[in-house]
N, C-alpha and C positions, 0 to 999 in steps of 0.2 A: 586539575581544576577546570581547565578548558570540556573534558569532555564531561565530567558533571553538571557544570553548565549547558552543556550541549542536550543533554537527557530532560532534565529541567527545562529547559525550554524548547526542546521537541514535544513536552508532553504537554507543556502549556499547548502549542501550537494543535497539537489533534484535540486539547480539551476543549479551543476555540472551530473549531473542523464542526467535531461532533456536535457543539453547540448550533455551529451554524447550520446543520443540517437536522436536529431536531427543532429546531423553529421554523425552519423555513419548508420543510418538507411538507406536512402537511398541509401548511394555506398553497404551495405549489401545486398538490396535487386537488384541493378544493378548487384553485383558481382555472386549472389546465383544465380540469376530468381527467379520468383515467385516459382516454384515448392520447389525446394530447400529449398528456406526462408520458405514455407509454413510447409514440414518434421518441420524444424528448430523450428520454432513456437510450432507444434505441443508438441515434445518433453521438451521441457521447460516447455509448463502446463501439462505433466504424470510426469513431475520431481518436480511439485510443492506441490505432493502428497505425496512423498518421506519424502517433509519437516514435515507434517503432525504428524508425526511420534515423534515431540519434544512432542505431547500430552499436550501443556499447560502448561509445567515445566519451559518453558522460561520467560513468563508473573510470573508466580509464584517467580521465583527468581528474576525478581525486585520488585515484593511485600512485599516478607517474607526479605530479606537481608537488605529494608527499613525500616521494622516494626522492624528488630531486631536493625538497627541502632539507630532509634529514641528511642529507651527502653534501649540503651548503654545493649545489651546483646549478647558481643563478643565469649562466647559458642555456643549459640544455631547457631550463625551465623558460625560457622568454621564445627558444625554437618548436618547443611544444605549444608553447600557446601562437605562434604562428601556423603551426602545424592545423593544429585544431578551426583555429578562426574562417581561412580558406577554404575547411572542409565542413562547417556548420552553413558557412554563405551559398554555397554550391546546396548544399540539403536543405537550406530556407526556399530554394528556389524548387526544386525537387518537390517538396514538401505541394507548395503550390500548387505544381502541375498534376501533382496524382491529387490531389480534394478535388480541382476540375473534374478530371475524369470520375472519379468516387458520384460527385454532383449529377453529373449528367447522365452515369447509368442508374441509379438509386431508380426511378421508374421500372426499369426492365427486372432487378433483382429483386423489387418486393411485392410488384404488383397482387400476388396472389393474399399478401396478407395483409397489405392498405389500401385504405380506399383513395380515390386520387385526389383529395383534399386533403387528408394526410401525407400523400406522396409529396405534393408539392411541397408542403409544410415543411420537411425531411429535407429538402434540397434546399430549401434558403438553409436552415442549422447547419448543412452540413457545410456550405459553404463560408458561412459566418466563423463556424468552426475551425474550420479548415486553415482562415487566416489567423486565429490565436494562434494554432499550430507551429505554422510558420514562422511565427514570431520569437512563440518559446523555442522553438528548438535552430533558427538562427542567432540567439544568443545565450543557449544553456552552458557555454563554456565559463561564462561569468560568475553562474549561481553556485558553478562548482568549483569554482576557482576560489570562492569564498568561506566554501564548507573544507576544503583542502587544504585553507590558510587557518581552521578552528575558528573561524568568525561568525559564532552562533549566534552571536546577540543581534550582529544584522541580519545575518538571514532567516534566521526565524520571530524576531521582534518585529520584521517588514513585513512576514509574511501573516503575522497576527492581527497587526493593523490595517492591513489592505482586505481580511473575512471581516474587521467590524464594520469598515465602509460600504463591503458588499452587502453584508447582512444589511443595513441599511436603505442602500441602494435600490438592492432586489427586492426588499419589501415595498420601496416605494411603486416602483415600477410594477409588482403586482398586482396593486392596490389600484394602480392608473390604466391597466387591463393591457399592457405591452405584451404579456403570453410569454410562449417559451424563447419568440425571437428577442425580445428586450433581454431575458436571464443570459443569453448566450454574448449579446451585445455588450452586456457589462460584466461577464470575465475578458471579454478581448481587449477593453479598455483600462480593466484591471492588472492583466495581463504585460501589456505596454508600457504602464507607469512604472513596475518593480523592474520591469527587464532592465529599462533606461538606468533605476536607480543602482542596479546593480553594477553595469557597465562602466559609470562613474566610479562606483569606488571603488574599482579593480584596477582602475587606470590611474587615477586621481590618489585616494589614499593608501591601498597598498602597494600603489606604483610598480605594478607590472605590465611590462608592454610589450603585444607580439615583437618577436624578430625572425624577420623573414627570407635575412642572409645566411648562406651556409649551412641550409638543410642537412642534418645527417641521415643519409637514405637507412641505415640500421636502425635507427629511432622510429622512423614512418613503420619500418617491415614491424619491428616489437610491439608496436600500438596497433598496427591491424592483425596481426597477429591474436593480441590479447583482448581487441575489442570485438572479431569476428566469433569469438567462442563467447561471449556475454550477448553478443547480438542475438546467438543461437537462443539462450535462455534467455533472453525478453521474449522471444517470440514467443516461445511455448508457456512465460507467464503470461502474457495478455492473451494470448487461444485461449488457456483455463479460464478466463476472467470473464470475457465478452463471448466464446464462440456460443454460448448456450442462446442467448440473445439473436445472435444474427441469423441462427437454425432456425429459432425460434418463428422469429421476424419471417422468415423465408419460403419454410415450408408448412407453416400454420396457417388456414385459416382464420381470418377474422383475428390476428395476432394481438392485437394494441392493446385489450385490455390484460392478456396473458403477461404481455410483454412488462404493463405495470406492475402486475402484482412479482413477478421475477424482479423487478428494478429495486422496487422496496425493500425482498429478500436480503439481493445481492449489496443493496447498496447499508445495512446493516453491517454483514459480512464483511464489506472495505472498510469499514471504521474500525470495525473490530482486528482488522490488519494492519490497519493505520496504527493504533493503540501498543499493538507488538512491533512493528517497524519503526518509532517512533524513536524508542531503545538503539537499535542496531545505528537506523541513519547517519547518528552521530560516528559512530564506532571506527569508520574504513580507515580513516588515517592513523589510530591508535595501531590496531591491527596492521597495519604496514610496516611501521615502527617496531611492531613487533618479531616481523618475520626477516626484514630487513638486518636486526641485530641478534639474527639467528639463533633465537630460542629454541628449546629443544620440543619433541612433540608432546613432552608431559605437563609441560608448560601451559602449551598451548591447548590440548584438551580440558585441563583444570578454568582455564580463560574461559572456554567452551560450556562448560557445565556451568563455570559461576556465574556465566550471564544469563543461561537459557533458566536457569531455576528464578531470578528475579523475573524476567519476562511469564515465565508460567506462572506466580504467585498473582499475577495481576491479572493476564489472560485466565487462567481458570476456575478465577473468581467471576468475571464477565459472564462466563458461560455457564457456569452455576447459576447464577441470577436468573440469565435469560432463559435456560432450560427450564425455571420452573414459572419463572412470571412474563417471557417475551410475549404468550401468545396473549396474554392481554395488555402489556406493551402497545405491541405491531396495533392494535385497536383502537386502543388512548392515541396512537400517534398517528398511523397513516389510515384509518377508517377501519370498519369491519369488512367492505369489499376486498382490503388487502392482509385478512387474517392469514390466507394460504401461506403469504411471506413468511411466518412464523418457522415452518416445517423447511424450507428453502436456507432459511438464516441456520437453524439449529444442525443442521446436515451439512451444511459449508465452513460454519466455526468450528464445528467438529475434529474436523481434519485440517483446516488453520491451524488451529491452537498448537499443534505439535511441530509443523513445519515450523515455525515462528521461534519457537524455542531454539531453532537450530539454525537462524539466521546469523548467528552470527560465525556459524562453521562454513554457509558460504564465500563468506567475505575473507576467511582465512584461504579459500581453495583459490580467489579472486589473487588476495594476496603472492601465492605461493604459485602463481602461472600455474596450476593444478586441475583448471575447472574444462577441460577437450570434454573429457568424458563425459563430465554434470550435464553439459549440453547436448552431448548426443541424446543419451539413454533418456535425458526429462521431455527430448524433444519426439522422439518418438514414443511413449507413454501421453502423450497430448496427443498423438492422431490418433491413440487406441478411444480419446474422449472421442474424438470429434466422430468416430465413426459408433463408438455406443451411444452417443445422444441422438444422430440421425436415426438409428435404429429404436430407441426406448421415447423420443417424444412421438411417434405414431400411437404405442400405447399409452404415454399419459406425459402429455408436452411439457407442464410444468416441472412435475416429479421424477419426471424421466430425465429431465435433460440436467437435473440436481444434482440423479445420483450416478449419471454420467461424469460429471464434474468429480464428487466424490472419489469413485473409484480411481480417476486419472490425478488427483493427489495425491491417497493414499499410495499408490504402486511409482507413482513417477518422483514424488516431492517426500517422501517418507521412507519406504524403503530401501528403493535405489539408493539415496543421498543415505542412507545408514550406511551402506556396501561402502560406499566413496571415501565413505569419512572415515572408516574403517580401514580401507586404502590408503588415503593417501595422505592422512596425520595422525592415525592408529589408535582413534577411536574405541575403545572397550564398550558396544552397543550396550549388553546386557549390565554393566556397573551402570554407563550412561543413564539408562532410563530408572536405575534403581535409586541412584544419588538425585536425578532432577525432581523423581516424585516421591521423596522420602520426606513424611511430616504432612507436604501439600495436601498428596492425597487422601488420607481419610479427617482432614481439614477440611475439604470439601463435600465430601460426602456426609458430615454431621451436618453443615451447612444446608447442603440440599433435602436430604431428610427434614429436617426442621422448617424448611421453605415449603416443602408438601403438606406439612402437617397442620401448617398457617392457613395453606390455600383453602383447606376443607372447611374451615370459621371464618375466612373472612374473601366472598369472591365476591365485591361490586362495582369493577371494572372503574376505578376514580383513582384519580391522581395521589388522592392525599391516601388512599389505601395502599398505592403499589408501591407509593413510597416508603410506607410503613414497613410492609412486608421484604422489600428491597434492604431495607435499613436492616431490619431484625437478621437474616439472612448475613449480610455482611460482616457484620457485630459478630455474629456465631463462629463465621471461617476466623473472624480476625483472631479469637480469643485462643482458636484452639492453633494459630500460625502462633504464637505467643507461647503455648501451652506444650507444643511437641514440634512446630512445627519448621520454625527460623533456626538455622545451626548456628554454631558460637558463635561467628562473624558476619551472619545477616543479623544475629541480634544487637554486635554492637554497632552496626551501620544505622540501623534501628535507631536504637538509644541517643546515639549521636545527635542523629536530625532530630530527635526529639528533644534533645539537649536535656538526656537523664543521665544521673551522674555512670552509672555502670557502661555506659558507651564512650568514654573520652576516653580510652586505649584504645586505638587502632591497630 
């Protein structure tokens, strides 16, 4: 029950995400100009480096707080969150000192691509930023302390309600002409209030409280043990995420308007991540439990497949849509200046949508102390990005540095992780991809046929039109998921929530 709740309101939460950033996005970028939003952009992926810094200790503590749960071993669980507390305060401070430095050379590393009224600009954000940072990641052990305990109602009900205040908020303050330094001003403030609230009921209502006596040094070596190989793969997901931006930024001329219309792209492309990770987030402590009461690997494959085919039914509907109506989308929403986003979004979902599906194979690798490997091999498949985008944005900085991106998903996040999976929980690749797109697939291809066929009678670039067309489109895949596509027991999962009598056998 817990974690259906937990899916349910992770999706409310990205519904509320994506909302708040198809409203707000546009009058942002009306309100900044492209240059501005472009700084703005910028700054938030050199701030998402900053995060970097949690080292994997985050994921760990809803590992180990679940494994101590499931084993009823309320010691080791009050010296791990000692453990943790001392090493979040030590990195809140860290945190600090590297956004200084970050601050103060940001003139020397962009000069070539901003102008120094931009530059400036760059260095208040980034130091504004720099202290949200600090804050969330001096007391992330909270938020995950809570998602470890299956307490989804508070952490995602808090976090629903503090995007409607901001939505609020940041409209106000746009409206009042505060620019990008007021939007940063009020996630730090934002920011504050949930961490507090969280802290509180970790101490207060689930009444857990560090213990700081009788360390066990084997516990410390297991958690950095197990967080130094997850430290590995954050790195080399936030390089895929941001480094295109900071090349971008660095070695372009005249970057800021480039810089916008890639922010638009990519920031598409994160919701549509969000949308698939939404699913998984909830899932680590289930999956622990599971590995914990030593299920066998067929087990766990079958887990594997039933989750990534729900996730794909939603994800490749998304991109069905967007591939035939995004690029008048990206228009209706962020201007015709940032149409290019269009080609950026559709090349980065592309290769999402498949990773995503298999999210939840990493958190069994997470689970199973499995994942050495994941992190080497994905980590160097991200320098093969970073040195094809230096080399492909000289020929075309936008699309070059795209499909730089691309390729270092496909080869790093796709196939590698097929080998792995295939190693080391015995993955059957070739059933794998045959069972996840059996049905789906030519579900969406009548869908997308049928979306072209729309486009040709009806292109006038208006809301109540793309709505239409969007609508007919979805109607079509839904009919034919219905028709070949949902197997026994997605249909009676189906039926169920729809509360039709053919779905009340489970």
């Amino acid at each position: 029950m817990n974690r259906k709740k937990g899916v349910v309101l992770s999706y409310a939460l990205m519904i509320f995400e994506v909302f708040n950033t198809l409203l707000l996005t546009p009058i942002i970028i009306k309100t900044l100009g492209q240059a501005e939003y472009g700084v703005y952009k910028l700054t938030l992926a050199i701030n998402g480096y900053l995060l970097l810094l949690d080292l994997g200790i985050g994921n760990a503590t809803i590992k180990f707080i679940s494994k101590y749960r499931v084993n009823n071993d309320s010691e080791n669980e009050r010296k791990f969150l000692g453990i943790i507390t001392v090493y979040y305060i030590i990195i809140g401070i860290i945190t600090f000192l590297i956004g200084l430095i970050i601050t103060f050379s940001f003139p020397y590393v962009f000069s070539k691509g901003l102008s120094s009224e931009e530059i400036r600009l760059g260095q208040t954000l980034i130091f504004i930023t720099m202290i949200t940072s600090t804050i969330s990641l001096g007391t992330s052990q909270y938020g995950n302390i809570i998602l470890a305990y299956e307490k989804f109602t508070v952490s995602k009900l808090s976090q629903i309600i503090m995007i409607i205040i901001r939505i609020i908020v940041s409209y106000i303050s746009l409206k009042l002409n505060f620019g990008s330094i007021g939007l940063v001003l009020i996630n730090l403030v934002m920011t504050l209030i949930i961490r507090i609230y969280f802290i509180f009921y970790v101490l207060l209502k689930i009444k857990l409280k560090p213990l700081f006596k009788h360390i066990n040094k084997s516990q410390i070596k297991e958690i950095v043990f197990y967080s130094s190989w997850i430290l590995l793969q954050m790195v080399a997901t936030q390089l895929n995420a941001s480094v295109d931006q900071i090349l971008i930024g660095a070695l372009v001329s005249s970057s800021a308007v480039i810089l916008a219309i890639y922010g638009v792209g990519s920031q598409v492309n994160q919701y549509f991540k969000s949308i698939g990770s939404a699913f998984t987030g909830v899932l680590m402590p289930g999956v622990v439990k599971l590995v914990e009461k030593k299920s066998n690997n067929i087990a766990i494959c079958n887990e594997m497949t039933r989750i990534g085919r729900y996730i794909l039914m939603v994800l490749i509907l998304i991109w069905g849509v967007f591939l035939v109506e995004g690029n008048e989308f990206i228009v209706l929403w962020a201007g015709k200046a940032n149409s290019d986003a269009y080609i950026v979004s559709v090349i980065l979902m592309s290769a999402e949508m498949i990773v995503l599906t298999k999210s939840i194979g990493t958190q069994i690798l997470w689970a199973m102390n499995e994942h050495k490997e994941q992190a080497i091999l994905k980590f160097v498949i991200v320098l093969l990005n970073i040195i094809l985008t230096i080399y492909l944005i000289k020929w075309n900085p936008l699309l070059g540095a795209t499909i730089g991106t691309f390729i270092s998903i496909l080869l790093g996040d796709i196939i590698v992780m097929d080998i792995l999976f295939h190693k080391k929980i015995g993955l059957k690749i070739k059933k794998y991809y045959q069972n996840l797109f059996k049905g789906i697939l030519p579900a969406i291809i009548i869908s997308i046929i049928i979306g072209i066929v729309i486009n040709i009678y009806i292109i006038n670039y208006s809301l109540i039109g793309f709505a239409i067309k969007s609508s007919l489109m979805i109607m079509v895949y839904f009919i034919g998921m219905v028709t070949f596509g949902f197997n026994d027991d997605e249909k009676k999962l189906i039926y169920s929530m729809l509360h039709i009598k053919g779905g009340k056998n489970k």
